[in-house]
C-alpha positions as CSV (number, residue, x, y, z in Angstrom):
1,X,34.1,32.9,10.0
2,X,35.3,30.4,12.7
3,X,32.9,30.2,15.7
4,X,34.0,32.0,19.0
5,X,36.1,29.7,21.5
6,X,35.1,30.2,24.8
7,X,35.5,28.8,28.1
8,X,32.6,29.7,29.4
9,X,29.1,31.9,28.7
10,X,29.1,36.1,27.9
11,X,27.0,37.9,30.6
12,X,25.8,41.0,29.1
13,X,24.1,43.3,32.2
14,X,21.5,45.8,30.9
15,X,21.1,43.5,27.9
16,X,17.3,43.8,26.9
17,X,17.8,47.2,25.1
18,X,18.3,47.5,21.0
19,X,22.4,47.3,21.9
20,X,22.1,44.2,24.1
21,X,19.8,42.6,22.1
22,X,22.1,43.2,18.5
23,X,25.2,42.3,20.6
24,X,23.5,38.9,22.0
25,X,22.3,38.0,18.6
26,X,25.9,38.5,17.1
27,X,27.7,36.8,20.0
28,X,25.3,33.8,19.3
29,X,25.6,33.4,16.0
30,X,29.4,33.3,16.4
31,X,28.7,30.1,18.7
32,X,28.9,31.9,22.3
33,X,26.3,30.7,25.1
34,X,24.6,34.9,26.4
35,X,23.0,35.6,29.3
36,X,21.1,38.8,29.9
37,X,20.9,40.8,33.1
38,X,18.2,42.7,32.8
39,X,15.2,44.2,35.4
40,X,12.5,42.6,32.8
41,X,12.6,39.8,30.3
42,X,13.4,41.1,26.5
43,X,10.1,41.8,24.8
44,X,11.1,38.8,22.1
45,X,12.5,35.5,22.4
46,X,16.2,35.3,21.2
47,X,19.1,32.8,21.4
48,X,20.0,34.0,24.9
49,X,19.0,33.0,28.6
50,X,17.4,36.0,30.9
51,X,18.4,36.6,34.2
52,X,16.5,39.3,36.2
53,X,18.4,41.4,38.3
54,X,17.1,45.2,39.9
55,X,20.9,46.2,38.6
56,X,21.5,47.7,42.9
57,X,21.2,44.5,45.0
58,X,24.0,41.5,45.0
59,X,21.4,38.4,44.1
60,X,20.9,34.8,43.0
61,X,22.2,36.7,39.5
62,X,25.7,36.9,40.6
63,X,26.3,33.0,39.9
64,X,25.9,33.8,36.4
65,X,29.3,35.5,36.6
66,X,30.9,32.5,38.4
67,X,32.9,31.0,35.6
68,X,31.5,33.1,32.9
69,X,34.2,34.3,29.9
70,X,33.4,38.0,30.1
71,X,31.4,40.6,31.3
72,X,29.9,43.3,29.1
73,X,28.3,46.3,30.9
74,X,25.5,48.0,29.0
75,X,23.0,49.4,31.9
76,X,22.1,53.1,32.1
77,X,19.1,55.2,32.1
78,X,18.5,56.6,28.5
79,X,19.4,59.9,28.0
80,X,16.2,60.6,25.6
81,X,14.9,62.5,27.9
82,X,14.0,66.0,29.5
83,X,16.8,66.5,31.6
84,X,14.9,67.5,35.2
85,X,16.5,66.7,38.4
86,X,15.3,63.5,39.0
87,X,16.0,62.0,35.6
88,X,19.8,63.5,35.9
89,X,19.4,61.3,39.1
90,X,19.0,58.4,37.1
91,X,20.8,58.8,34.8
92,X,23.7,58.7,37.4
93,X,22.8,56.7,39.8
94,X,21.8,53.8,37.3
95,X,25.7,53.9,35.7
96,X,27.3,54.5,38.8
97,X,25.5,52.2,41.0
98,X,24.8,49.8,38.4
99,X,28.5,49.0,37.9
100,X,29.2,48.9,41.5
101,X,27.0,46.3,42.2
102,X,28.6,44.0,39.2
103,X,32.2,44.5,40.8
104,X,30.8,43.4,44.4
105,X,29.1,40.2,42.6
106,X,32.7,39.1,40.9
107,X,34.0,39.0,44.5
108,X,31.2,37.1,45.5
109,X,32.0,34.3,43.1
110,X,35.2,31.5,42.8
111,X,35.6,32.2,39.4
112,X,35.1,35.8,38.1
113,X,34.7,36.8,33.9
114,X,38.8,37.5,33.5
115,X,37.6,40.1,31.3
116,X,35.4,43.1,31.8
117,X,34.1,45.6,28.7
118,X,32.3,48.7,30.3
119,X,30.1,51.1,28.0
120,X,31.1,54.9,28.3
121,X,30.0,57.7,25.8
122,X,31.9,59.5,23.3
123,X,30.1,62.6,25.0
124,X,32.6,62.8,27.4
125,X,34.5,65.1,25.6
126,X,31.7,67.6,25.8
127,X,30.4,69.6,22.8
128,X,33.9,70.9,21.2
129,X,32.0,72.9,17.4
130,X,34.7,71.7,15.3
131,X,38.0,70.1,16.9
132,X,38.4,66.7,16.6
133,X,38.9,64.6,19.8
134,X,40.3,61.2,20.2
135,X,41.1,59.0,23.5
136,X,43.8,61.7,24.7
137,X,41.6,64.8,24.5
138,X,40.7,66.0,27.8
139,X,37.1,65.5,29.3
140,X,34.2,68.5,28.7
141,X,32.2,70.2,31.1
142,X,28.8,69.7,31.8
143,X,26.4,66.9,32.8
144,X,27.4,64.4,30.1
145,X,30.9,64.6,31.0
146,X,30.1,64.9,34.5
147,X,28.2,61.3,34.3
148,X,30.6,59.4,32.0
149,X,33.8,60.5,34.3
150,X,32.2,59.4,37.5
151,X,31.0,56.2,35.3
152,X,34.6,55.3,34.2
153,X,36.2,56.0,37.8
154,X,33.6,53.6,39.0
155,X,34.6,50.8,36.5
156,X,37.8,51.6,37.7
157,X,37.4,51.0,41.2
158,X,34.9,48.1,40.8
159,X,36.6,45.7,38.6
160,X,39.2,43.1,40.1
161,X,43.0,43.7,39.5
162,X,42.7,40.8,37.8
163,X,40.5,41.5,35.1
164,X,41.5,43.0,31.8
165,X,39.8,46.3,31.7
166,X,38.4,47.4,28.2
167,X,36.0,51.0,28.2
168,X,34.4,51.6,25.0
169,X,33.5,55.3,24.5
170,X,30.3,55.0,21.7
171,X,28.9,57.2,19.5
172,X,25.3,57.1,17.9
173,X,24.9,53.8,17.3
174,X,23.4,53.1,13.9
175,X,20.9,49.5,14.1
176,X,17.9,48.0,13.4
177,X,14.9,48.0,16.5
178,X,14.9,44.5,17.1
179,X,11.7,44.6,19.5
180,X,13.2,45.7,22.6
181,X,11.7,49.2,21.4
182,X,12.4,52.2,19.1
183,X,16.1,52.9,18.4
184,X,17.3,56.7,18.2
185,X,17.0,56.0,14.5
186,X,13.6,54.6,14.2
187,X,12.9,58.3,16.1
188,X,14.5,60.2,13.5
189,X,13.3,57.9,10.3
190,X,9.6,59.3,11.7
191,X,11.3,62.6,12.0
192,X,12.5,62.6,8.2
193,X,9.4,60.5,6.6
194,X,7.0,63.4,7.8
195,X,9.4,66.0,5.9
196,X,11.4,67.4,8.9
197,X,14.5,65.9,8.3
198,X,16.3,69.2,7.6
199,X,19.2,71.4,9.2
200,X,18.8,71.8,12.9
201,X,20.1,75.2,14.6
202,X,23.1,75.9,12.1
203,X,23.6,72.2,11.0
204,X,27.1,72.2,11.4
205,X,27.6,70.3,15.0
206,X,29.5,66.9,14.5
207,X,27.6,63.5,14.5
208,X,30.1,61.0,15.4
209,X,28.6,57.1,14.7
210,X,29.1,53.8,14.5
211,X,26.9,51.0,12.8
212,X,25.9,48.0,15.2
213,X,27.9,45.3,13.1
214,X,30.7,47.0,14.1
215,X,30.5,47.8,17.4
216,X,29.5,44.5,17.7
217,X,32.5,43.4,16.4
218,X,34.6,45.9,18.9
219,X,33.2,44.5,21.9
220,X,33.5,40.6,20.9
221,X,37.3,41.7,20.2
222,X,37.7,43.7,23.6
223,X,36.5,40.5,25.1
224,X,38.5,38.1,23.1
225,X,42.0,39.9,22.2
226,X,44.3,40.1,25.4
227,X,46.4,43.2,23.8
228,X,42.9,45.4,24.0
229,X,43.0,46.8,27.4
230,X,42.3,50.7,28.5
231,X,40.0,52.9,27.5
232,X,39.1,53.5,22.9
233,X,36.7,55.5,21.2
234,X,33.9,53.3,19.6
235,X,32.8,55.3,16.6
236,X,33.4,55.1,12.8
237,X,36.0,57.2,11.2
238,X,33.8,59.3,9.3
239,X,32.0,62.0,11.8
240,X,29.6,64.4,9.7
241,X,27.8,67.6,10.2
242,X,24.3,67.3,11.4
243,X,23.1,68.7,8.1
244,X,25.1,65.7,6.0
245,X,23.6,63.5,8.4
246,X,20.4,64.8,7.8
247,X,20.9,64.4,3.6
248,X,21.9,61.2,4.0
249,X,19.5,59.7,5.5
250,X,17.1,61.2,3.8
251,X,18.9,59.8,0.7
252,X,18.8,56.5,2.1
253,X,14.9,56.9,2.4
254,X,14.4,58.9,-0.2
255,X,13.0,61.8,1.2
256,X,13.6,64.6,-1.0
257,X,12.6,67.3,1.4
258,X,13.6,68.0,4.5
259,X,12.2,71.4,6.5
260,X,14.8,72.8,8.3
261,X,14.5,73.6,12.1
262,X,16.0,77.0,13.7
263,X,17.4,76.9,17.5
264,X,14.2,78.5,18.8
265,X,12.0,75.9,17.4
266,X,14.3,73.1,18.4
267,X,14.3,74.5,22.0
268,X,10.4,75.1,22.2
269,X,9.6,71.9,20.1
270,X,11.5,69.3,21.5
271,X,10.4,69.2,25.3
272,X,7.0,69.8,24.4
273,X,6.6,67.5,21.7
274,X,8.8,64.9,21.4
275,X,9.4,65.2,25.7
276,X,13.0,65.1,25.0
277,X,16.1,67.1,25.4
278,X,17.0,69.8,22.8
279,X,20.7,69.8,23.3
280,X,20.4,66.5,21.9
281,X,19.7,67.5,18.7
282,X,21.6,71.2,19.0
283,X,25.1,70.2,20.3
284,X,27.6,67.5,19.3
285,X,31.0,66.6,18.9
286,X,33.5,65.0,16.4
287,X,35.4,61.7,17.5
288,X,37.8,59.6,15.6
289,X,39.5,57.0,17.6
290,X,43.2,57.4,17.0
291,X,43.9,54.0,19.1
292,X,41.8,52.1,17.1
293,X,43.6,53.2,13.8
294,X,47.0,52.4,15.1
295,X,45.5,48.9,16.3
296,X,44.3,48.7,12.3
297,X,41.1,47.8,13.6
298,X,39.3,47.3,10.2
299,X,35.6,49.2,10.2
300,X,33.1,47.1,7.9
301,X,31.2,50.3,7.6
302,X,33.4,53.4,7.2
303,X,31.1,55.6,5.5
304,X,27.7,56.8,6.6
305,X,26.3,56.4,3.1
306,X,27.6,52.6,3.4
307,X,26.0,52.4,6.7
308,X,22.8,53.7,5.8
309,X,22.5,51.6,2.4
310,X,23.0,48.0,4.5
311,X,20.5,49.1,7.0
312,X,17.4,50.8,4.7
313,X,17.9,48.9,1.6
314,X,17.0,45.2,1.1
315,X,19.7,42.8,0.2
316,X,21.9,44.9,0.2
317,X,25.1,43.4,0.2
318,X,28.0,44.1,3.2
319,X,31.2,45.8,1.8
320,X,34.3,44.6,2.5
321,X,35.9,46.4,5.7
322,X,38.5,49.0,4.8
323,X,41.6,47.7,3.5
324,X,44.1,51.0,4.8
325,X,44.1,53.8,6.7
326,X,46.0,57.7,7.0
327,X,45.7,60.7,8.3
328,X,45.0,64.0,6.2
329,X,47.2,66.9,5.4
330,X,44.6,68.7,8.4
331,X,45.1,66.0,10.9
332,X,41.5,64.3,10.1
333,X,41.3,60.8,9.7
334,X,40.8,59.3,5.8
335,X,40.9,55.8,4.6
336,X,40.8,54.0,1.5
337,X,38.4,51.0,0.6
338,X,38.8,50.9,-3.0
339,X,37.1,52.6,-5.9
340,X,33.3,52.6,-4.7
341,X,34.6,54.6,-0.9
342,X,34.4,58.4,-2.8
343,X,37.4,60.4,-1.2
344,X,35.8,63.9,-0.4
345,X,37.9,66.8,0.1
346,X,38.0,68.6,3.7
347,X,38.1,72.4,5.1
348,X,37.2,71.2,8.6
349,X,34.5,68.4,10.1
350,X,32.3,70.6,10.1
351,X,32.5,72.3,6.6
352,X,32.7,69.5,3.5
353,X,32.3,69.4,0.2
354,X,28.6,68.4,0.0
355,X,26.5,66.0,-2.8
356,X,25.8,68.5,-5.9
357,X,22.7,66.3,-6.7
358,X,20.0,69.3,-5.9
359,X,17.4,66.8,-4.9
360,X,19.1,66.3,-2.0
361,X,19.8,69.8,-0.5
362,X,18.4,71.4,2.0
């Protein structure tokens, strides 16, 4: 693979987390010079140079955007949280203001990053059970969709006419921790190895993900490929259930059991426990970018199984990125990678034809 050719260094803001730190590490490796925005220093040393910045102020930071190649926005509270009034707050106010403050710095400079990718959330579209939503389904109600429309319209209205605009709305992103402290998965590989890796409420809300190769991938192409402009859906084209998700990746660790959770417990458990939301874990959505698909943007991981296996199993080698594309009799989106990507028939997202291996049900 040919090393990146750039005129000038990648600023990722709100890079210390496990995104920005898997991003910078990819970007590197394909020969680009990263600098991280970021409040505090990542908690390991990397191929990148830190920048602090309290992601509010215009500082001595914003000459790192003065003749930088692109921008990458990554900043935002985490979600993994109880949502009380002050940490709604936050989570706001640290999107909104966050990306504000980056489009008053690339006025400040002479030469600002002609190219500007922004982070969104799939959740925009709310918690649909079982339609499938792509970039032209409308916004949901609630205080996801609340935050990641007033997110957008900021991008919007911060970035220069000049810049090429790229929002990328992500799934669950699937990745290794890297140090910069426990991904959403390293939380629910605890979850499964102590045996509670089971159905949660009725199992059948819609996981939409994405593994970190290739949303890596996405953003180095929304910053390199002039034609990617607007706003795309950053997820694989395979959402699941919550309950395949939950057999999965209990295959992938090989976890035979998995105790399943009812609504109640979920709802009781999850503040008081684990000091986090329960809708996280109750609600969900299925995404499946169509724009991507008509771009024949090639996914190196399709399938969640494929996903899993590269990131749980040692030397595991990468398969090849899907070769072809096409939509189902039902309007869900299939593709074809050869004989080892297992077709599985459909009757709905949220209802599929399931693993008969016993070991693995719940």
């Amino acid at each position: 693979m040919s090393c990146l050719s750039l005129s000038g260094p990648i600023v990722i803001a709100g890079g210390s987390g496990f995104v920005g730190l898997s991003l910078a590490e990819h970007l590197a490796r394909r020969g680009a010079s990263v600098v991280l925005l970021s409040r505090h220093a990542p908690k390991v040393i990397g191929p990148w140079r830190h920048v602090p910045w309290d992601a509010r102020n215009v500082g001595d930071w914003c000459r790192e955007l003065d003749g930088a190649a692109g921008l990458v926005n990554l900043t935002g509270r985490s979600v993994d949280c109880i949502k009380t009034p002050d940490h709604q707050d936050e989570i706001l106010r640290s999107r909104v203001e966050s990306t504000r403050v980056l489009g008053r710095a690339c006025r400040e400079v002479a030469a600002p990053p002609p190219v500007w990718v922004q982070m969104s959330t799939a959740h925009i579209y709310g918690d649909p059970p079982e339609i499938v939503c792509d970039e032209d389904s409308p916004a949901g109600c609630g205080l996801a969709p609340f935050v990641a429309k007033a997110w957008e319209e900021e991008f919007q209205t911060a970035r220069l006419p000049s810049q090429r605009p790229v929002i990328l709305r992500t799934s669950f992103v699937l990745g290794r921790d890297r140090g910069a402290g426990a991904s959403a998965l390293t939380k629910l590989t605890r979850i499964v190895r102590l045996g509670l890796g089971g159905r949660v409420g009725s199992g059948t809300q819609g996981v939409s993900w994405i593994h970190e190769a290739d949303l890596n991938r996405l953003i180095e192409r929304g910053l390199t490929d002039p034609s990617m402009r607007g706003a795309y859906i950053a997820s694989a084209p395979d959402p699941v259930s919550q309950r395949e998700f939950a057999r999965e990746l209990r295959r992938a660790l090989r976890i035979p059991i998995g105790l399943p959770a009812a609504e109640w417990m979920v709802r009781l458990g999850a503040p008081l426990l684990l000091r986090t939301d329960p809708e996280l874990a109750l609600c969900g959505r299925y995404v499946v970018s169509r724009r991507l698909r008509e771009e024949n943007f090639e996914f190196t991981f399709p399938r969640l199984r494929e996903a899993f296996a590269e990131l749980f199993s040692k030397g595991t080698k990468r398969p090849s990125p899907v070769l072809s594309s096409h939509t189902g009799p039902t309007g869900e989106f299939r593709h074809s990678a050869g004989p080892s990507c297992e077709d599985r028939p459909h009757n709905g997202m949220a209802e599929r034809v399931l693993s008969t291996d016993s070991k693995w049900l719940d």
